[in-house]
Structures are given as structure tokens and as C-alpha cells.
C-alpha positions in Angstrom: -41.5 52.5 5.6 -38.4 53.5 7.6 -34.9 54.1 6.4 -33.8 51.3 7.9 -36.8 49.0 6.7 -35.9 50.1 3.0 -32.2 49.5 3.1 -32.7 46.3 4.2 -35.5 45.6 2.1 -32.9 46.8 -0.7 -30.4 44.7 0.5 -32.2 41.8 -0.1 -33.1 42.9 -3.3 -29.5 42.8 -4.5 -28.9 39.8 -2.5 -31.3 38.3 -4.4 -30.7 39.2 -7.4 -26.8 38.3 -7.2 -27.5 35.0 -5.9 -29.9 34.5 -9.2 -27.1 36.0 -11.7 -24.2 33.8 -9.8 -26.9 30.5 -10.3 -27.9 31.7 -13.6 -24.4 32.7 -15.2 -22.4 29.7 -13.6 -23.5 27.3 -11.1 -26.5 25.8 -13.1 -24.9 26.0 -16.8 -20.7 25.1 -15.6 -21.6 22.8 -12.6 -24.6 21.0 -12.4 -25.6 18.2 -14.4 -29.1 16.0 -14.0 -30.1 12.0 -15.2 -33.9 12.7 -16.5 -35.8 10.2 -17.5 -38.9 9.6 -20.1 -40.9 6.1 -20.2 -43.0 6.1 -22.8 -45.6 3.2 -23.5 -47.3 2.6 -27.1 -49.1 -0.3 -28.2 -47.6 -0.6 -31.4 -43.7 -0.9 -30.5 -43.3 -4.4 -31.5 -39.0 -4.1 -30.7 -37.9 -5.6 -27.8 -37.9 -2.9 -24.2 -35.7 0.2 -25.6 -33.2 2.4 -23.0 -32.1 5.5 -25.3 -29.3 8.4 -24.1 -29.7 11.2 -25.8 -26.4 13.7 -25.2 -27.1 17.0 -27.0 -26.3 20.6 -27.8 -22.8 20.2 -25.9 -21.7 23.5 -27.4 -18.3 22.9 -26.3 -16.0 25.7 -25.1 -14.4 26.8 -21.8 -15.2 27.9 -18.8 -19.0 26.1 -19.6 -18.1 22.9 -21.2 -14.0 22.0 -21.5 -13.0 18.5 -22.3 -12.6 17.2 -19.2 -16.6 18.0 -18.6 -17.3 15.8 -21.7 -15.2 13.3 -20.7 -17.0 13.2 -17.1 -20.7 12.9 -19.7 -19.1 10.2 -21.4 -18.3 7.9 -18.4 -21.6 9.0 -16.5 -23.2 7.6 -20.0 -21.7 4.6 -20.0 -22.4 4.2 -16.2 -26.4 4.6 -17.8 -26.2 1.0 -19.5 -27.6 2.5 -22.5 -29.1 0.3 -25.2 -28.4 2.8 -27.6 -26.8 6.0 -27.2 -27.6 9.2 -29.8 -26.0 12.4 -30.0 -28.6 15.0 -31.5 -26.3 17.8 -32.4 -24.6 21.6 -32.0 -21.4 19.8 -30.9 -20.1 24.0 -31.8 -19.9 26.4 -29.1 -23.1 28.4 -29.4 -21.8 32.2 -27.9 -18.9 34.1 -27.9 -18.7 34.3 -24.5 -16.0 31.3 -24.2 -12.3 31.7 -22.9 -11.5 29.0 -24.8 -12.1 27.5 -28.0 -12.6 23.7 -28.7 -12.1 22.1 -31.9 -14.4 19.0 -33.1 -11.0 17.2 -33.7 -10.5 17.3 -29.6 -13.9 16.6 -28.8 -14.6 13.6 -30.9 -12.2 11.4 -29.8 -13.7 11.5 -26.2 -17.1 11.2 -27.6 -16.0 7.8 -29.3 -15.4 6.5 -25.6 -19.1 6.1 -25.4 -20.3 2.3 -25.3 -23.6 1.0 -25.6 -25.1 -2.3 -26.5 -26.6 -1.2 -30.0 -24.1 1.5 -30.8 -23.5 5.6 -31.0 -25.2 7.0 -33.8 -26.0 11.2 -34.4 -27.0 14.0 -36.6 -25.5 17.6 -36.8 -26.7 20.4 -35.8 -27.1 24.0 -37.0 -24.3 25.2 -35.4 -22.3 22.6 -36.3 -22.9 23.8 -40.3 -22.9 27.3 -39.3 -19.7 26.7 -38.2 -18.1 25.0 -41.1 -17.3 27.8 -43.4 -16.4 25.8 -46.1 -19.6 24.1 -46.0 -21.3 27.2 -46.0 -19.7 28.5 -48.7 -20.2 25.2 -50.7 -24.2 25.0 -50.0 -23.9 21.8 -48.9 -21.4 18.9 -47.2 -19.6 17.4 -46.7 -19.1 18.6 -43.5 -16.4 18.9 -40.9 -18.2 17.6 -37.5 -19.8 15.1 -39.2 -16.2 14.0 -41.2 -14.4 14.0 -37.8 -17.3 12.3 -35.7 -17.2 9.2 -38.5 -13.1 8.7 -38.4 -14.0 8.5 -34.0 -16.7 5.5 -35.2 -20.0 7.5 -34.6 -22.0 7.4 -37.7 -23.1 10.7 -38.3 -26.9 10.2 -40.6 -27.6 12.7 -42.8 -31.4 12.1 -44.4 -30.7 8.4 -43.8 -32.5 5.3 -42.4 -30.8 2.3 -41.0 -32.7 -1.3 -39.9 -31.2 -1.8 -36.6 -31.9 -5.6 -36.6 -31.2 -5.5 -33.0 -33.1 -4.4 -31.3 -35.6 -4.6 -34.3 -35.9 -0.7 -35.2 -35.6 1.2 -38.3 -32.9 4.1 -36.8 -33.5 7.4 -38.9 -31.4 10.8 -39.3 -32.7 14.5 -40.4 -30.1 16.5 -42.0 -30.3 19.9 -40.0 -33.2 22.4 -41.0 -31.0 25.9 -40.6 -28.0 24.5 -42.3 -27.0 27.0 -44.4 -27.1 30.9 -43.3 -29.0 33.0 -46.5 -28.4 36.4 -44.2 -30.6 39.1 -43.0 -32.5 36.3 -40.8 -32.7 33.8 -43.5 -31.8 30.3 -43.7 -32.1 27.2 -45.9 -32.1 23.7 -44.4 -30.7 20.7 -45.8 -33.4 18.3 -44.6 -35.1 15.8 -46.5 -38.1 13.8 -44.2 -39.8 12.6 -46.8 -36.4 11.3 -48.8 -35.4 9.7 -45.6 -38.9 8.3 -44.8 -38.8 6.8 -48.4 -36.1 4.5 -46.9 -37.7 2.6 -44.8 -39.6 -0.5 -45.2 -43.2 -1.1 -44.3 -42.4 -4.0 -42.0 -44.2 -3.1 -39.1 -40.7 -2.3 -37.2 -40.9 0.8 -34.7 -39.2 3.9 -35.9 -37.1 6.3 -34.0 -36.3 9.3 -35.8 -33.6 11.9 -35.2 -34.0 15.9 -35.6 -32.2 18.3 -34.1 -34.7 20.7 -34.5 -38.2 20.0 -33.1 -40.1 21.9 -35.6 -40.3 19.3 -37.9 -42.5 17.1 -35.6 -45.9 18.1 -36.9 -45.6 16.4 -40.4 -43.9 13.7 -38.9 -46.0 10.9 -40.3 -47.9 7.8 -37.8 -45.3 5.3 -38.9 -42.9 7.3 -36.8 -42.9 5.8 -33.1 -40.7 8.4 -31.5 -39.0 11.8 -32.0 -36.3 12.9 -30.3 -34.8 16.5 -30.8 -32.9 18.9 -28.9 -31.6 22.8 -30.4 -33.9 24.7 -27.8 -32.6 24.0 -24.5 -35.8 24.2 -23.2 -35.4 27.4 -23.6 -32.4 27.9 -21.5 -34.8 30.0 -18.4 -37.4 28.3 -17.8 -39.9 28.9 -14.7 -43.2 27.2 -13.7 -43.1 25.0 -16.8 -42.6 28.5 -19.1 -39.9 29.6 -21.2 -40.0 33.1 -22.1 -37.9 32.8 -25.4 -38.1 29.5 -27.5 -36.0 29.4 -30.7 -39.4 27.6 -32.4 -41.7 29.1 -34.4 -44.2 27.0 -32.0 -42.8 28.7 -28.7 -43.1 26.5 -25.8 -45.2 24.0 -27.6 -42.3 22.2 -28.4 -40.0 24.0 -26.3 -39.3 20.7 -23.5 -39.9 17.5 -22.2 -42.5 14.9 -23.8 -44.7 15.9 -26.4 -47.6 13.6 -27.5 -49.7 14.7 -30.2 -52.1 12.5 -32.6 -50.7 9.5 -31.0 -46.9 10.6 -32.4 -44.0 11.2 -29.1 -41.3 13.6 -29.3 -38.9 14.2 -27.0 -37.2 17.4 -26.7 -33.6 17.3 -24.6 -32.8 20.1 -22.8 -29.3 19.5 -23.7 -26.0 20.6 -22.3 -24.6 24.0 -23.3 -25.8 27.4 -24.3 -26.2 29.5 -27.0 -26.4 33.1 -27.5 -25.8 34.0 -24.0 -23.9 31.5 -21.4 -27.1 31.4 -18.8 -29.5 28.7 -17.9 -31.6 29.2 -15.1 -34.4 26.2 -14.5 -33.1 23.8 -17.2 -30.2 21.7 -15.6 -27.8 20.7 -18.3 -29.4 16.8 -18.7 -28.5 13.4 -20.2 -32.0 12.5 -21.5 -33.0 8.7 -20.9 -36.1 7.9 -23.0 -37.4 4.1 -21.6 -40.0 3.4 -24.2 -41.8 -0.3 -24.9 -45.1 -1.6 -25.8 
């Protein structure tokens, strides 16, 4: 190889490389934004034809995700014509590298802006308890996101099933299943499935179950029609369907996208923010839209 042929040959090296750490650091996590859609089919859904939103892990903080970026989510939501909208969680910035801070107190009114023809219902995330010291310190809730989200009219469930007599679903909640930081790597969840299974009526009604975590899904009983779940960002780098670090103990299993096992769906967001590190590189920041009927 020639001098010349190797500068330029390390010229595009660097090139390249810039050009991935300018996508990776801001354009795909600050600017871009995708619509992606899930229709799912399953012969015992006996509600009428469901479209579910799903907004998650927001992680809201500046430069990545200010308020006037969740007020554009909010009215490209509405613009969806949603039959019911649900926010799975981690509302809390997620990594320190923010220039800004933003409280739940700012952010929840501007999530109560979002409409849909069934209602706005959501769960917490773990962030959202790790950040709550007084919750932590407690053990337990109440908790301040959840609190604050309730007083903007989103019902925040925690272990809790609801009949949603239309469309004809029971609507269920998982408390989060990290809650509460033990130390040294250790954590104790808060979640109760089979208390909030216990809830809900054998009337032959779909269920839809909310969990921010997808780890639960594997003893998520039959009865359960459909999962949906966010926390791992699909691993926030992604390439050729692969993420190479998956905050699951079942690594890309349930790292993204639809899941069908045993005749059970989940649905795993890809969500909005970041955490740990402000990069996403082959998982746009999405609105999930989960079309499902019989």
C-alpha cells in the first residue's frame, strides 16, 4: 500500500467513524422519531378491533428529550387516533449526561394532553422509583411519578386490573420489578402478577397486561392475550436484528419487537430515551402502535 493509499484509506476511517458517533450520540437519539406498527391476530380476542399507543422510557432531560420534544409526542399521538393510549414507564432521565434536569411535575401536565377514545392509562418504571428517594427509603409507595401523573388524570396501576367495558378488555398493571435498589447489584421488585391476575374475572374477556420490564413474560399465564413492555430500548445499538447489551437476563430474547411464544404476544417498545449512556444507534426513538383483533 502507498502512503497516499493509507492516508486516505485512514481518512475514511475517521470519516466514518465521526459520521457514526455524530448519528449515534445525537441525530438518531435528539432528532429522529419513527410511527412502528404491530398487528397481531389471535383467535381468541373476542373485544371489538384494538389500536394501542404505547409511549415509553421518555427519560426526560435536555438536550435528548426537553419539553417541547414531549409536547411534539403528545400531538403526533393524538394525530394516531389511538383507541387507547398507555405509557409503560422510566418517565426519569436515565444518564447523567443531561444539561438539564426535568421534573415529573413539568412533564405531566403535557402528558395529560393526550386523548384517546378509551383513555391514558400507565405503570412506572424503575427509574421512576429509583428516583424517588423517599420511596426508596420507605420500601415501598407511594410514589412521586405516579402521585403527580394521577393529579394530570392518567391513572397510574400498580398490581391492578380494571374491566375496560369498552372496548370489552380486562386492562392490567405490574408494579415495577427493580423498584427498590438493595446495593451492590441487588434489587427487590414491587411486583405482584399473580395478586393482579387474581383480579380478574374468568369472563372470557381479552387481557392486556402492562410490564415495564419484559422479563416477566415467561410466567405470564394463557389467559393473558398481550404483553406489552418497554425498559430495554431494544437495546439502544442494535445491528442486523442484534443487540450487543440487553438489560434482560434473557438477552435479545426479549430484547425488541414481537415476541410470540406458547401462543402468549409480547411486545417490547423500543421507547424514547436512553439510559446509562445518551446513544442509540439502530433503534429510532418509536411510538409503538400494536393493531391486534381476532
Amino acid at each position: 500500500m502507498t502512503r497516499r493509499g493509507f492516508i486516505k484509506g485512514l481518512l475514511g476511517v475517521i470519516l466514518a467513524g465521526f459520521f457514526a458517533a455524530t448519528y449515534g450520540f445525537f441525530i438518531e437519539p435528539a432528532l429522529r422519531i419513527r410511527v412502528k406498527r404491530w398487528r397481531i391476530r389471535r383467535e381468541d380476542w373476542t373485544a371489538t378491533p384494538l389500536k394501542i399507543a404505547v409511549l415509553s422510557d421518555l427519560h426526560v432531560g435536555e438536550p435528548f428529550v426537553g419539553l417541547k420534544r414531549v409536547a411534539r409526542l403528545v400531538k403526533r399521538i393524538n394525530a394516531l387516533d389511538a383507541d387507547l393510549v398507555l405509557l409503560l414507564g422510566d418517565f426519569a432521565a436515565g444518564h447523567r449526561f443531561i444539561t438539564a434536569p426535568v421534573k415529573i411535575q413539568d412533564v405531566a401536565p403535557i402528558l395529560g394532553d393526550i386523548r384517546a377514545k378509551y383513555g391514558v392509562f400507565g405503570v412506572l418504571g424503575n427509574h421512576d422509583w429509583w428516583d424517588d428517594l423517599s420511596a426508596q427509603k420507605r420500601g415501598s409507595g407511594p410514589n412521586l411519578y405516579a402521585e403527580t401523573l394521577k393529579e394530570n388524570g392518567i391513572p397510574v396501576l400498580s398490581n391492578q386490573a380494571m374491566k375496560l367495558k369498552e372496548p370489552g378488555i380486562w386492562l392490567a398493571g405490574l408494579e415495577d420489578q427493580l423498584a427498590i435498589l438493595k446495593g451492590h447489584g441487588r434489587f427487590a421488585g414491587l411486583d405482584d402478577l399473580p395478586g393482579t391476575l387474581e383480579q380478574i374475572e374468568d369472563d372470557g374477556a381479552p387481557v392486556v397486561l402492562m410490564a415495564h420490564e419484559p422479563d416477566v413474560f415467561p410466567n405470564v399465564p394463557s389467559r393473558v392475550a398481550l404483553t406489552l413492555s418497554g425498559h430495554t430500548h431494544g437495546g439502544q445499538v442494535r445491528l442486523f436484528g442484534w443487540s450487543p447489551i440487553v438489560p434482560s437476563r434473557y438477552g435479545n430474547r426479549f430484547a425488541y419487537g414481537h415476541v410470540r411464544e406458547e401462543g402468549r404476544d409480547l411486545v417490547i417498545s423500543g421507547g424514547i430515551g436512553c439510559s446509562i449512556m445518551p446513544v442509540r444507534f439502530g433503534v429510532v426513538p418509536e411510538i409503538t402502535v400494536i393493531e391486534i383483533s381476532a
